[in-house]
Backbone as CSV, one residue per row, in Angstrom:
resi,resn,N_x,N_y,N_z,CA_x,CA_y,CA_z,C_x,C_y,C_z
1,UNK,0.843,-1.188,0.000,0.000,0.000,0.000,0.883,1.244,0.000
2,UNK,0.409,2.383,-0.707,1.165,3.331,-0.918,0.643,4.651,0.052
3,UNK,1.624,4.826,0.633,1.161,6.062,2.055,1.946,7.003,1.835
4,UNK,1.840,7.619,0.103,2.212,8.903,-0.295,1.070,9.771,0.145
5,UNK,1.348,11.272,0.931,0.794,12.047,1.799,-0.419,13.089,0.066
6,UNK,0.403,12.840,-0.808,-0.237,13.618,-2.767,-1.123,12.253,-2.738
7,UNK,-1.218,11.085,-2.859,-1.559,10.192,-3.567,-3.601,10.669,-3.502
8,UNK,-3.951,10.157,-4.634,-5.470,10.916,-4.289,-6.396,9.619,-4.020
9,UNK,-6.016,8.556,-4.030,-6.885,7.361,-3.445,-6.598,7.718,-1.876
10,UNK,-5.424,7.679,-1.175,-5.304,8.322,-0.185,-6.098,9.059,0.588
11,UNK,-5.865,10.236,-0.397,-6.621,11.740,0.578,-8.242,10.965,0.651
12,UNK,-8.951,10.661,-0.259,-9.741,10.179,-0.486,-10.557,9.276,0.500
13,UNK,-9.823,8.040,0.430,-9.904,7.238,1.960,-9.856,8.019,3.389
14,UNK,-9.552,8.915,3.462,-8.746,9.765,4.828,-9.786,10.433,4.903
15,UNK,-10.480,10.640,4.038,-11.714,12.075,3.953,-13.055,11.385,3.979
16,UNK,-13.113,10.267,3.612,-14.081,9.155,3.721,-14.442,8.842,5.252
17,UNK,-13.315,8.874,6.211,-13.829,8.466,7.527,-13.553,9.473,8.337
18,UNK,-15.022,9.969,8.913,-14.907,11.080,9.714,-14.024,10.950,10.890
19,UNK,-13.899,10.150,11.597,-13.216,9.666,12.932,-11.785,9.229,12.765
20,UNK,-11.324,9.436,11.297,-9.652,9.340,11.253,-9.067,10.510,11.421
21,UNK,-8.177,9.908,12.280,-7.589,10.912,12.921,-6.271,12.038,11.773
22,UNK,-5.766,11.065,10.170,-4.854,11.844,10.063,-5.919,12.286,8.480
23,UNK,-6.265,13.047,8.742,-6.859,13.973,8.148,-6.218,14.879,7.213
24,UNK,-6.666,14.711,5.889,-6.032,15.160,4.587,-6.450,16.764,4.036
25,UNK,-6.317,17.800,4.175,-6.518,18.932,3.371,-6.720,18.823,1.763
26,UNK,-7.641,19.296,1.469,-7.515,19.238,-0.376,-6.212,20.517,-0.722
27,UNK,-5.797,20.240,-1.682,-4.257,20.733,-1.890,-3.349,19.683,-2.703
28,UNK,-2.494,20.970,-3.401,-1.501,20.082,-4.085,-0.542,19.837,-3.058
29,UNK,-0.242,20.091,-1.722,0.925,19.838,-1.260,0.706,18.609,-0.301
30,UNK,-0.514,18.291,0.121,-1.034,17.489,0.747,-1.027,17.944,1.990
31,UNK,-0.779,17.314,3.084,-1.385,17.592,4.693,-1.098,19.687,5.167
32,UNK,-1.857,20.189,5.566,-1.689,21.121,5.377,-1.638,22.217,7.450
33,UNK,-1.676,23.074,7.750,-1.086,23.626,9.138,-2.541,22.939,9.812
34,UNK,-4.023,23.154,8.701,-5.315,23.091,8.973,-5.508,22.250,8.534
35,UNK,-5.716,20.915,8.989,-5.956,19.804,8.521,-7.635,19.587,8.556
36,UNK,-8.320,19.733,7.368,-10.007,19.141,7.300,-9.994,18.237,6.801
37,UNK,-11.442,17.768,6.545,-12.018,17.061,5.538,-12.402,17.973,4.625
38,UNK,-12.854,16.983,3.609,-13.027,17.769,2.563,-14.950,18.023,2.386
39,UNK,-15.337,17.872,3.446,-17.086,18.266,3.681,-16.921,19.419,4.800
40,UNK,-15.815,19.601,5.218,-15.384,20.298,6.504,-14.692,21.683,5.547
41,UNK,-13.969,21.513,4.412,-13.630,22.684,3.730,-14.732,23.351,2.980
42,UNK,-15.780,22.483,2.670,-16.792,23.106,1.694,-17.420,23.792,2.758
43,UNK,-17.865,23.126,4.190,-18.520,24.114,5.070,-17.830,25.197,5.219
44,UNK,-16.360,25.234,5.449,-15.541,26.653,5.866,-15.961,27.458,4.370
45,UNK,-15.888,27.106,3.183,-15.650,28.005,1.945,-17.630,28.764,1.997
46,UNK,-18.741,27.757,2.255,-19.657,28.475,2.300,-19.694,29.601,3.446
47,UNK,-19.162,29.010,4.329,-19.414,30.011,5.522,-18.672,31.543,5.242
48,UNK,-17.443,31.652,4.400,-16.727,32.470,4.288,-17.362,33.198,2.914
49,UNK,-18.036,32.497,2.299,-18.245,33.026,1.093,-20.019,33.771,1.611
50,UNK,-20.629,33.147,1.965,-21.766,33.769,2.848,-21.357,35.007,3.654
51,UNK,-20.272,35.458,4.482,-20.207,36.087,5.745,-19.534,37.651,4.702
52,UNK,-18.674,36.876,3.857,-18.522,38.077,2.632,-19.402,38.754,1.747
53,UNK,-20.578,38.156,1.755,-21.828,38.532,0.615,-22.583,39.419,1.716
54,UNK,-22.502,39.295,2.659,-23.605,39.949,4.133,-22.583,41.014,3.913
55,UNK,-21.845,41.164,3.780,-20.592,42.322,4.507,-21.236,43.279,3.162
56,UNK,-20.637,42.597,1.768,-21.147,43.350,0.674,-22.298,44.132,0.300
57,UNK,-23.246,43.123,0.576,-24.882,43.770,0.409,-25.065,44.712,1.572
58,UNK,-24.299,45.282,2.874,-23.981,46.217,3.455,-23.669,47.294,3.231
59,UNK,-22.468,46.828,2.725,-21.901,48.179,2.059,-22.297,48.651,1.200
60,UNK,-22.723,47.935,0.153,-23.449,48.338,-0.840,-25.026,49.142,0.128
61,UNK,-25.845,48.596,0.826,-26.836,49.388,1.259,-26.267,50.622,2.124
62,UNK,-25.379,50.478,2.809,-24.879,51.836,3.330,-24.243,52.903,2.283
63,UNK,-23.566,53.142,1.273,-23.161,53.260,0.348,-24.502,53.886,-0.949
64,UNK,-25.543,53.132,-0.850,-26.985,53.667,-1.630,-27.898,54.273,-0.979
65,UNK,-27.740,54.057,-0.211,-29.274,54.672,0.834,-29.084,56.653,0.493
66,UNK,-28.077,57.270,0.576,-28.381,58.652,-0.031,-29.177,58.320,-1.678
67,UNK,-27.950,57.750,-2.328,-29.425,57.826,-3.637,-30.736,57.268,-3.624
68,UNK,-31.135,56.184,-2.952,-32.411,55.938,-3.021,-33.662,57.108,-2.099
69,UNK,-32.926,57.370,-1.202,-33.034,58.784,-0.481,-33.796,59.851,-1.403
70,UNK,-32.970,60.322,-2.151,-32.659,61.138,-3.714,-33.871,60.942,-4.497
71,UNK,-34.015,59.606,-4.681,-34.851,58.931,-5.937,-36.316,59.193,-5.338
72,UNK,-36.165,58.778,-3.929,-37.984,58.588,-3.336,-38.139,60.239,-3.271
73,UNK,-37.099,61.132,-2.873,-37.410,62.316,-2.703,-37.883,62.874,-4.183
74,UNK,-37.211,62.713,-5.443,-37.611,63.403,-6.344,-38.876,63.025,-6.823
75,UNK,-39.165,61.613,-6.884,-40.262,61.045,-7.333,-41.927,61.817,-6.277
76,UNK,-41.782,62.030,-4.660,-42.738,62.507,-4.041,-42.907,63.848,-4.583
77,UNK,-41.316,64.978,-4.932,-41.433,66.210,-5.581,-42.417,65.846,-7.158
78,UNK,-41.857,65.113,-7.580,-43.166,64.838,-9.047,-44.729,64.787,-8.498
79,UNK,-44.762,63.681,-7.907,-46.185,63.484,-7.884,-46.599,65.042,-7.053
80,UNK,-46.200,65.368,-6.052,-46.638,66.912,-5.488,-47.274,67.621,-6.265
81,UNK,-46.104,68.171,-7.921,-45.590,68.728,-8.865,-47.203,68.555,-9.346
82,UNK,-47.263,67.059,-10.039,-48.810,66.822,-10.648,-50.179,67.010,-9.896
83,UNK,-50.183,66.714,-9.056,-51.331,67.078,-7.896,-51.329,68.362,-8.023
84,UNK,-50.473,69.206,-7.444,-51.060,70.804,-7.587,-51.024,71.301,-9.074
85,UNK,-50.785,70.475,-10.148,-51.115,71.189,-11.386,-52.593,70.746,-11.600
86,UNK,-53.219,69.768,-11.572,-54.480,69.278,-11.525,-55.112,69.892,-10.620
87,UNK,-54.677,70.223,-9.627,-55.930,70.934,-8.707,-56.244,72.745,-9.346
88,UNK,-54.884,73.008,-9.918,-54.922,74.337,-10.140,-55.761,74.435,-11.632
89,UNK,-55.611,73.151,-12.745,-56.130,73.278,-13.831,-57.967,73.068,-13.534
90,UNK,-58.075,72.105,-12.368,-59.902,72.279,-11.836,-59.911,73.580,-11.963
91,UNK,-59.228,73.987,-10.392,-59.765,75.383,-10.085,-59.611,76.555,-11.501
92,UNK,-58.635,76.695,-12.239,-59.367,77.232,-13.505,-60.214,77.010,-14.311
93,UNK,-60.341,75.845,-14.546,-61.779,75.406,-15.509,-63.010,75.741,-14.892
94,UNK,-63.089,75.995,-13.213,-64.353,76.310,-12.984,-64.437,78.048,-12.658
95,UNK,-63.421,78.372,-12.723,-63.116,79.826,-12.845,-63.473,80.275,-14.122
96,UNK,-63.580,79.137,-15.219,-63.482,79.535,-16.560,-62.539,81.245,-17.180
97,UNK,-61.347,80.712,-16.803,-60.148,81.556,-16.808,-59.478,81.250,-18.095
Protein backbone atom coordinates (compact mmCIF):
# COMPACT_ATOMS: atom_id res chain seq x y z
CA UNK A 1 0.00 0.00 0.00
CA UNK A 2 1.17 3.33 -0.92
CA UNK A 3 1.16 6.06 2.05
CA UNK A 4 2.21 8.90 -0.30
CA UNK A 5 0.79 12.05 1.80
CA UNK A 6 -0.24 13.62 -2.77
CA UNK A 7 -1.56 10.19 -3.57
CA UNK A 8 -5.47 10.92 -4.29
CA UNK A 9 -6.89 7.36 -3.45
CA UNK A 10 -5.30 8.32 -0.19
CA UNK A 11 -6.62 11.74 0.58
CA UNK A 12 -9.74 10.18 -0.49
CA UNK A 13 -9.90 7.24 1.96
CA UNK A 14 -8.75 9.76 4.83
CA UNK A 15 -11.71 12.07 3.95
CA UNK A 16 -14.08 9.15 3.72
CA UNK A 17 -13.83 8.47 7.53
CA UNK A 18 -14.91 11.08 9.71
CA UNK A 19 -13.22 9.67 12.93
CA UNK A 20 -9.65 9.34 11.25
CA UNK A 21 -7.59 10.91 12.92
CA UNK A 22 -4.85 11.84 10.06
CA UNK A 23 -6.86 13.97 8.15
CA UNK A 24 -6.03 15.16 4.59
CA UNK A 25 -6.52 18.93 3.37
CA UNK A 26 -7.51 19.24 -0.38
CA UNK A 27 -4.26 20.73 -1.89
CA UNK A 28 -1.50 20.08 -4.08
CA UNK A 29 0.92 19.84 -1.26
CA UNK A 30 -1.03 17.49 0.75
CA UNK A 31 -1.38 17.59 4.69
CA UNK A 32 -1.69 21.12 5.38
CA UNK A 33 -1.09 23.63 9.14
CA UNK A 34 -5.32 23.09 8.97
CA UNK A 35 -5.96 19.80 8.52
CA UNK A 36 -10.01 19.14 7.30
CA UNK A 37 -12.02 17.06 5.54
CA UNK A 38 -13.03 17.77 2.56
CA UNK A 39 -17.09 18.27 3.68
CA UNK A 40 -15.38 20.30 6.50
CA UNK A 41 -13.63 22.68 3.73
CA UNK A 42 -16.79 23.11 1.69
CA UNK A 43 -18.52 24.11 5.07
CA UNK A 44 -15.54 26.65 5.87
CA UNK A 45 -15.65 28.01 1.95
CA UNK A 46 -19.66 28.48 2.30
CA UNK A 47 -19.41 30.01 5.52
CA UNK A 48 -16.73 32.47 4.29
CA UNK A 49 -18.25 33.03 1.09
CA UNK A 50 -21.77 33.77 2.85
CA UNK A 51 -20.21 36.09 5.74
CA UNK A 52 -18.52 38.08 2.63
CA UNK A 53 -21.83 38.53 0.62
CA UNK A 54 -23.60 39.95 4.13
CA UNK A 55 -20.59 42.32 4.51
CA UNK A 56 -21.15 43.35 0.67
CA UNK A 57 -24.88 43.77 0.41
CA UNK A 58 -23.98 46.22 3.45
CA UNK A 59 -21.90 48.18 2.06
CA UNK A 60 -23.45 48.34 -0.84
CA UNK A 61 -26.84 49.39 1.26
CA UNK A 62 -24.88 51.84 3.33
CA UNK A 63 -23.16 53.26 0.35
CA UNK A 64 -26.98 53.67 -1.63
CA UNK A 65 -29.27 54.67 0.83
CA UNK A 66 -28.38 58.65 -0.03
CA UNK A 67 -29.43 57.83 -3.64
CA UNK A 68 -32.41 55.94 -3.02
CA UNK A 69 -33.03 58.78 -0.48
CA UNK A 70 -32.66 61.14 -3.71
CA UNK A 71 -34.85 58.93 -5.94
CA UNK A 72 -37.98 58.59 -3.34
CA UNK A 73 -37.41 62.32 -2.70
CA UNK A 74 -37.61 63.40 -6.34
CA UNK A 75 -40.26 61.05 -7.33
CA UNK A 76 -42.74 62.51 -4.04
CA UNK A 77 -41.43 66.21 -5.58
CA UNK A 78 -43.17 64.84 -9.05
CA UNK A 79 -46.19 63.48 -7.88
CA UNK A 80 -46.64 66.91 -5.49
CA UNK A 81 -45.59 68.73 -8.86
CA UNK A 82 -48.81 66.82 -10.65
CA UNK A 83 -51.33 67.08 -7.90
CA UNK A 84 -51.06 70.80 -7.59
CA UNK A 85 -51.11 71.19 -11.39
CA UNK A 86 -54.48 69.28 -11.53
CA UNK A 87 -55.93 70.93 -8.71
CA UNK A 88 -54.92 74.34 -10.14
CA UNK A 89 -56.13 73.28 -13.83
CA UNK A 90 -59.90 72.28 -11.84
CA UNK A 91 -59.76 75.38 -10.09
CA UNK A 92 -59.37 77.23 -13.51
CA UNK A 93 -61.78 75.41 -15.51
CA UNK A 94 -64.35 76.31 -12.98
CA UNK A 95 -63.12 79.83 -12.84
CA UNK A 96 -63.48 79.53 -16.56
CA UNK A 97 -60.15 81.56 -16.81
Amino acid sequence: MNDDPNDERLVSRLNDHPNDERLVSPGPVGPTLFPLQKREWDRVKTIVLVWNLAVFVFVLWLDLRPLIAGLVAAGLMLLLNVAIEAILRRWASRQNL
